[in-house]
C-alpha positions as CSV (number, residue, x, y, z in Angstrom):
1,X,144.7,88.9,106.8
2,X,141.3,87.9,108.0
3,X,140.9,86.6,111.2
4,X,139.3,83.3,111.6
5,X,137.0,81.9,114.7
6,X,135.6,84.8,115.5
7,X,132.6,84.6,117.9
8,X,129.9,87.5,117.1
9,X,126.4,87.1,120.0
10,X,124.7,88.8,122.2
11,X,124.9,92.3,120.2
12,X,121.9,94.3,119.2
13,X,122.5,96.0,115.6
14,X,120.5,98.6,114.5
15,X,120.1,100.4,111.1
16,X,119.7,104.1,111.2
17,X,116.7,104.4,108.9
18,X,117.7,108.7,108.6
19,X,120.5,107.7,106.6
20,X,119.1,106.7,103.8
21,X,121.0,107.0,100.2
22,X,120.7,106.0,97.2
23,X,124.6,104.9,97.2
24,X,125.1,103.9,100.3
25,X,123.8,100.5,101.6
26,X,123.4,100.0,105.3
27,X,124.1,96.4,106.7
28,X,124.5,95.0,110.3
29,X,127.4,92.6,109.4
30,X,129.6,92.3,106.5
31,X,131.8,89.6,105.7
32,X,133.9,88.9,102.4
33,X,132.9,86.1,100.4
34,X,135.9,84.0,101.3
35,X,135.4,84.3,104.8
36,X,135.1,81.7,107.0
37,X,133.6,80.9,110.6
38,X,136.3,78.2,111.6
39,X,135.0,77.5,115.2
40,X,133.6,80.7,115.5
41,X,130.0,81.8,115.1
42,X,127.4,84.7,114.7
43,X,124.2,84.0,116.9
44,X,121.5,85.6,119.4
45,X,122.2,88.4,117.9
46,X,119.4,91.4,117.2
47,X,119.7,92.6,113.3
48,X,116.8,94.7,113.2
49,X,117.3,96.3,109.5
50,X,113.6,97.6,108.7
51,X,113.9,97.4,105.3
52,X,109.8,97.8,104.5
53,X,110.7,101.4,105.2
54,X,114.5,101.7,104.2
55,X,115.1,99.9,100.6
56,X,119.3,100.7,101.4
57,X,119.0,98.7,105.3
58,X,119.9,94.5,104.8
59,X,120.6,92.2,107.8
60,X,123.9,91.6,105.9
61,X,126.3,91.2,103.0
62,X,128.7,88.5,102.0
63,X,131.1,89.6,99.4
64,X,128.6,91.9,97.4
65,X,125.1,89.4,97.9
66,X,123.0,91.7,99.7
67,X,120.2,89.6,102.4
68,X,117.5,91.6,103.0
69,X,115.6,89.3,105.7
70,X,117.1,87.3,108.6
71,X,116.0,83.9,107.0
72,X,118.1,84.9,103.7
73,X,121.4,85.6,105.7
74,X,120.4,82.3,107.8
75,X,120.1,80.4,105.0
76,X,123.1,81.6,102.9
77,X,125.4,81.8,105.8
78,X,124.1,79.1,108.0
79,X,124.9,81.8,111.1
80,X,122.0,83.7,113.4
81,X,119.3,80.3,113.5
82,X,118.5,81.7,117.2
83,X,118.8,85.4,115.9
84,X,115.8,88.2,116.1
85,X,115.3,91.1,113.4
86,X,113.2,93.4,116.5
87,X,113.3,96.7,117.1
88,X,115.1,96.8,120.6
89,X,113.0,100.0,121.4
90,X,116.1,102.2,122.8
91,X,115.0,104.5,125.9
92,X,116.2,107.0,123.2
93,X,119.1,108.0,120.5
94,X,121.8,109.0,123.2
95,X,120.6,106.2,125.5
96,X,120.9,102.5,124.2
97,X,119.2,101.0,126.8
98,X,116.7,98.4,125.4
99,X,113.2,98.2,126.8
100,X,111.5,95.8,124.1
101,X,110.3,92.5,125.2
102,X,112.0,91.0,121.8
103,X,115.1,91.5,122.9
104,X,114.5,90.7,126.5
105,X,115.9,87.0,127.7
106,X,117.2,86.1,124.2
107,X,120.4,85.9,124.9
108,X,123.6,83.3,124.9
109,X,125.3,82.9,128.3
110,X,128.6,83.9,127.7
111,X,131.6,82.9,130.2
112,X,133.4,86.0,131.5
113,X,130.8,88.3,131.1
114,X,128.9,88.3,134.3
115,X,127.6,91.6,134.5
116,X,126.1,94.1,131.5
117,X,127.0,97.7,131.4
118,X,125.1,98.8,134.4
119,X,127.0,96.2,136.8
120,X,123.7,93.9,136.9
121,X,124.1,90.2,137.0
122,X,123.9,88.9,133.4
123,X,121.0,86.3,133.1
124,X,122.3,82.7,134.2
125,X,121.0,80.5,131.2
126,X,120.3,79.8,127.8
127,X,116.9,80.5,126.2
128,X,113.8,79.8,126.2
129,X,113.9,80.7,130.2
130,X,113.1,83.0,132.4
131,X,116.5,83.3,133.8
132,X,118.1,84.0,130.3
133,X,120.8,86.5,129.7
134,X,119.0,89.7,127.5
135,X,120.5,90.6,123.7
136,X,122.9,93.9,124.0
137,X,124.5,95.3,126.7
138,X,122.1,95.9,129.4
139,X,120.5,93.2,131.6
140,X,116.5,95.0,131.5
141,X,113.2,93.5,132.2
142,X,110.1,95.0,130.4
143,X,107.0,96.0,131.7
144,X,104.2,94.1,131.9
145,X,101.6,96.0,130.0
146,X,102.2,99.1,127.7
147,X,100.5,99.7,124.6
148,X,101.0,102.4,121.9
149,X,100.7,104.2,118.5
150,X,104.0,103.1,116.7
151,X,102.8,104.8,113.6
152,X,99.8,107.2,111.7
153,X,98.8,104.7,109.0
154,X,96.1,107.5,107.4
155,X,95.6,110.0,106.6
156,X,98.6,110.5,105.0
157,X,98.7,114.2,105.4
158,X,97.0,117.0,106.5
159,X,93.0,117.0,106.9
160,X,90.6,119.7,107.2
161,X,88.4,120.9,110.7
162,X,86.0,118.8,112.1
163,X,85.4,114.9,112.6
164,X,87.9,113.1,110.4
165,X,88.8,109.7,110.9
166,X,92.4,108.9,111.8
167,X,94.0,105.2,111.5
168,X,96.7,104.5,113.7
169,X,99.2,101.2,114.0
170,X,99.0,100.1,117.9
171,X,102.3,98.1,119.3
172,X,102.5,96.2,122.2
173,X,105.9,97.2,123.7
174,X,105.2,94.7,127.1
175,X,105.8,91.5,128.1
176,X,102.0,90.3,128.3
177,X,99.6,89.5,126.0
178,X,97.2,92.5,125.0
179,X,93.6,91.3,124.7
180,X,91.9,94.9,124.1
181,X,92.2,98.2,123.0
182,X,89.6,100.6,123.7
Protein backbone atom coordinates (compact mmCIF):
# COMPACT_ATOMS: atom_id res chain seq x y z
CA UNK A 1 0.00 0.00 0.00
CA UNK A 2 1.24 3.57 -0.53
CA UNK A 3 2.00 5.55 2.16
CA UNK A 4 0.31 8.78 2.53
CA UNK A 5 1.75 12.22 4.28
CA UNK A 6 4.92 11.79 3.38
CA UNK A 7 7.14 14.92 3.90
CA UNK A 8 10.07 14.99 1.11
CA UNK A 9 12.59 18.72 1.72
CA UNK A 10 15.75 19.69 2.14
CA UNK A 11 17.29 16.89 -0.29
CA UNK A 12 19.57 17.71 -3.22
CA UNK A 13 18.77 15.23 -6.33
CA UNK A 14 20.98 14.90 -8.90
CA UNK A 15 20.77 13.17 -12.37
CA UNK A 16 23.79 11.30 -13.44
CA UNK A 17 24.16 12.75 -16.94
CA UNK A 18 26.89 9.41 -17.86
CA UNK A 19 23.93 7.21 -17.76
CA UNK A 20 22.34 8.09 -20.53
CA UNK A 21 20.02 5.50 -22.49
CA UNK A 22 17.80 5.43 -24.89
CA UNK A 23 15.40 3.06 -22.53
CA UNK A 24 16.07 4.21 -19.48
CA UNK A 25 14.63 7.50 -18.17
CA UNK A 26 16.27 9.17 -15.22
CA UNK A 27 13.91 11.16 -12.79
CA UNK A 28 14.50 12.79 -9.24
CA UNK A 29 11.10 11.74 -7.88
CA UNK A 30 8.51 9.41 -9.00
CA UNK A 31 5.17 9.05 -7.81
CA UNK A 32 2.09 6.87 -9.21
CA UNK A 33 -0.61 8.73 -10.60
CA UNK A 34 -2.97 7.99 -7.76
CA UNK A 35 -0.82 9.22 -5.25
CA UNK A 36 -1.54 11.59 -2.91
CA UNK A 37 0.21 14.18 -0.57
CA UNK A 38 -2.40 14.05 2.32
CA UNK A 39 -0.61 16.50 4.87
CA UNK A 40 2.57 15.73 3.43
CA UNK A 41 4.65 17.75 1.03
CA UNK A 42 7.65 17.85 -1.47
CA UNK A 43 9.54 21.35 -1.06
CA UNK A 44 13.08 23.14 -0.92
CA UNK A 45 14.27 20.54 -2.49
CA UNK A 46 17.30 20.72 -5.41
CA UNK A 47 16.08 18.65 -8.63
CA UNK A 48 18.88 19.63 -10.83
CA UNK A 49 17.96 17.23 -13.93
CA UNK A 50 20.06 19.00 -16.98
CA UNK A 51 18.08 17.95 -19.47
CA UNK A 52 19.59 20.54 -22.29
CA UNK A 53 22.36 18.00 -22.26
CA UNK A 54 20.51 14.65 -21.16
CA UNK A 55 17.08 14.18 -23.31
CA UNK A 56 16.46 10.76 -20.69
CA UNK A 57 17.01 13.30 -17.17
CA UNK A 58 13.17 14.90 -16.02
CA UNK A 59 12.68 16.67 -12.56
CA UNK A 60 9.93 13.96 -12.24
CA UNK A 61 7.23 11.50 -13.27
CA UNK A 62 3.69 10.96 -12.15
CA UNK A 63 2.27 7.76 -13.34
CA UNK A 64 3.94 7.70 -16.81
CA UNK A 65 3.70 12.00 -17.60
CA UNK A 66 7.20 12.79 -17.82
CA UNK A 67 8.08 16.84 -16.49
CA UNK A 68 11.04 17.91 -17.89
CA UNK A 69 11.38 21.55 -16.08
CA UNK A 70 10.73 22.37 -12.43
CA UNK A 71 7.73 24.71 -13.37
CA UNK A 72 6.01 21.64 -15.23
CA UNK A 73 6.27 19.30 -12.10
CA UNK A 74 5.12 22.61 -10.07
CA UNK A 75 2.44 23.10 -11.92
CA UNK A 76 1.11 19.54 -12.43
CA UNK A 77 1.77 18.51 -8.89
CA UNK A 78 1.35 21.69 -7.16
CA UNK A 79 4.64 20.47 -4.90
CA UNK A 80 8.42 22.19 -5.04
CA UNK A 81 7.00 26.22 -5.47
CA UNK A 82 10.18 27.07 -3.19
CA UNK A 83 12.29 24.33 -5.12
CA UNK A 84 15.71 25.04 -7.25
CA UNK A 85 16.78 22.91 -10.49
CA UNK A 86 20.96 24.04 -9.68
CA UNK A 87 23.68 22.22 -10.02
CA UNK A 88 24.83 21.79 -6.30
CA UNK A 89 28.59 21.77 -7.53
CA UNK A 90 29.70 18.54 -5.38
CA UNK A 91 33.46 18.83 -4.06
CA UNK A 92 33.52 15.76 -6.30
CA UNK A 93 31.80 12.16 -7.28
CA UNK A 94 32.85 10.30 -3.92
CA UNK A 95 32.30 13.54 -1.92
CA UNK A 96 28.76 15.11 -1.85
CA UNK A 97 29.59 18.01 -0.18
CA UNK A 98 27.85 21.00 -1.95
CA UNK A 99 29.87 24.23 -2.57
CA UNK A 100 27.30 26.12 -4.96
CA UNK A 101 25.81 29.28 -3.80
CA UNK A 102 22.20 27.89 -5.29
CA UNK A 103 21.95 25.58 -3.01
CA UNK A 104 23.38 27.53 -0.14
CA UNK A 105 20.62 29.03 2.55
CA UNK A 106 17.67 27.52 0.64
CA UNK A 107 16.57 25.45 2.94
CA UNK A 108 13.28 24.49 5.26
CA UNK A 109 14.03 24.49 9.02
CA UNK A 110 13.22 21.19 9.98
CA UNK A 111 12.47 20.23 13.81
CA UNK A 112 14.82 17.43 14.98
CA UNK A 113 17.42 17.89 12.73
CA UNK A 114 19.73 20.27 14.31
CA UNK A 115 22.89 19.39 12.91
CA UNK A 116 23.90 18.22 8.98
CA UNK A 117 26.22 15.34 8.42
CA UNK A 118 29.42 17.07 9.62
CA UNK A 119 27.85 17.83 13.20
CA UNK A 120 27.46 21.67 12.21
CA UNK A 121 24.52 23.56 13.50
CA UNK A 122 21.75 23.50 10.80
CA UNK A 123 20.82 27.10 9.79
CA UNK A 124 18.03 28.50 12.31
CA UNK A 125 15.36 29.94 9.77
CA UNK A 126 13.37 29.87 6.88
CA UNK A 127 14.46 31.60 3.63
CA UNK A 128 15.14 34.39 2.16
CA UNK A 129 17.83 34.89 5.23
CA UNK A 130 21.10 34.83 6.00
CA UNK A 131 20.60 32.40 8.79
CA UNK A 132 18.79 29.82 6.62
CA UNK A 133 19.26 26.11 6.83
CA UNK A 134 21.32 25.03 3.32
CA UNK A 135 19.51 22.23 0.77
CA UNK A 136 21.26 18.61 1.35
CA UNK A 137 23.01 17.34 3.99
CA UNK A 138 25.85 19.57 4.70
CA UNK A 139 25.53 23.01 6.44
CA UNK A 140 28.45 24.95 3.86
CA UNK A 141 28.90 28.51 3.09
CA UNK A 142 30.43 29.43 -0.35
CA UNK A 143 33.04 31.62 -1.16
CA UNK A 144 32.81 34.94 -1.99
CA UNK A 145 34.37 35.20 -5.44
CA UNK A 146 35.37 32.22 -7.73
CA UNK A 147 34.84 32.28 -11.33
CA UNK A 148 35.39 29.54 -14.01
CA UNK A 149 35.18 27.68 -17.41
CA UNK A 150 32.10 25.41 -16.81
CA UNK A 151 32.35 24.37 -20.43
CA UNK A 152 34.34 24.70 -24.16
CA UNK A 153 31.58 26.17 -26.22
CA UNK A 154 33.90 26.05 -29.67
CA UNK A 155 35.64 24.82 -31.27
CA UNK A 156 34.03 21.75 -31.18
CA UNK A 157 37.07 19.64 -31.73
CA UNK A 158 40.40 19.55 -32.45
CA UNK A 159 42.22 22.71 -34.18
CA UNK A 160 45.38 23.10 -35.91
CA UNK A 161 48.91 25.07 -34.57
CA UNK A 162 48.96 28.43 -34.12
CA UNK A 163 46.46 31.38 -32.92
CA UNK A 164 42.99 29.84 -32.99
CA UNK A 165 40.23 31.37 -31.21
CA UNK A 166 38.75 29.38 -28.37
CA UNK A 167 35.06 30.23 -26.75
CA UNK A 168 34.60 29.21 -23.45
CA UNK A 169 31.22 29.38 -21.03
CA UNK A 170 32.40 31.26 -17.65
CA UNK A 171 30.26 30.37 -14.23
CA UNK A 172 30.19 32.15 -11.30
CA UNK A 173 30.35 29.48 -8.61
CA UNK A 174 30.47 32.38 -5.52
CA UNK A 175 28.25 34.11 -3.50
CA UNK A 176 29.02 37.74 -5.05
CA UNK A 177 28.17 39.34 -7.96
CA UNK A 178 30.93 39.14 -10.76
CA UNK A 179 31.30 42.49 -12.55
CA UNK A 180 34.37 41.51 -14.94
CA UNK A 181 36.25 38.97 -16.53
CA UNK A 182 39.48 39.75 -17.94
Amino acid sequence: SLENDVSIANNIFVIDQNSNSTSLYNTCINIPSSYSWGSGYCDFNDMYAPNSSNSQSYVGVVGSTYYTTLTDWNTATSQDANSVNEDPSFTSTTDLHATSSKVNGKAKVLAGFPTDIDNQTRGTSTPPSNTAADMGADEFTPVGLDAGISAIVAPASYFSAGNNNVNVRLKNFGLNEILTAD
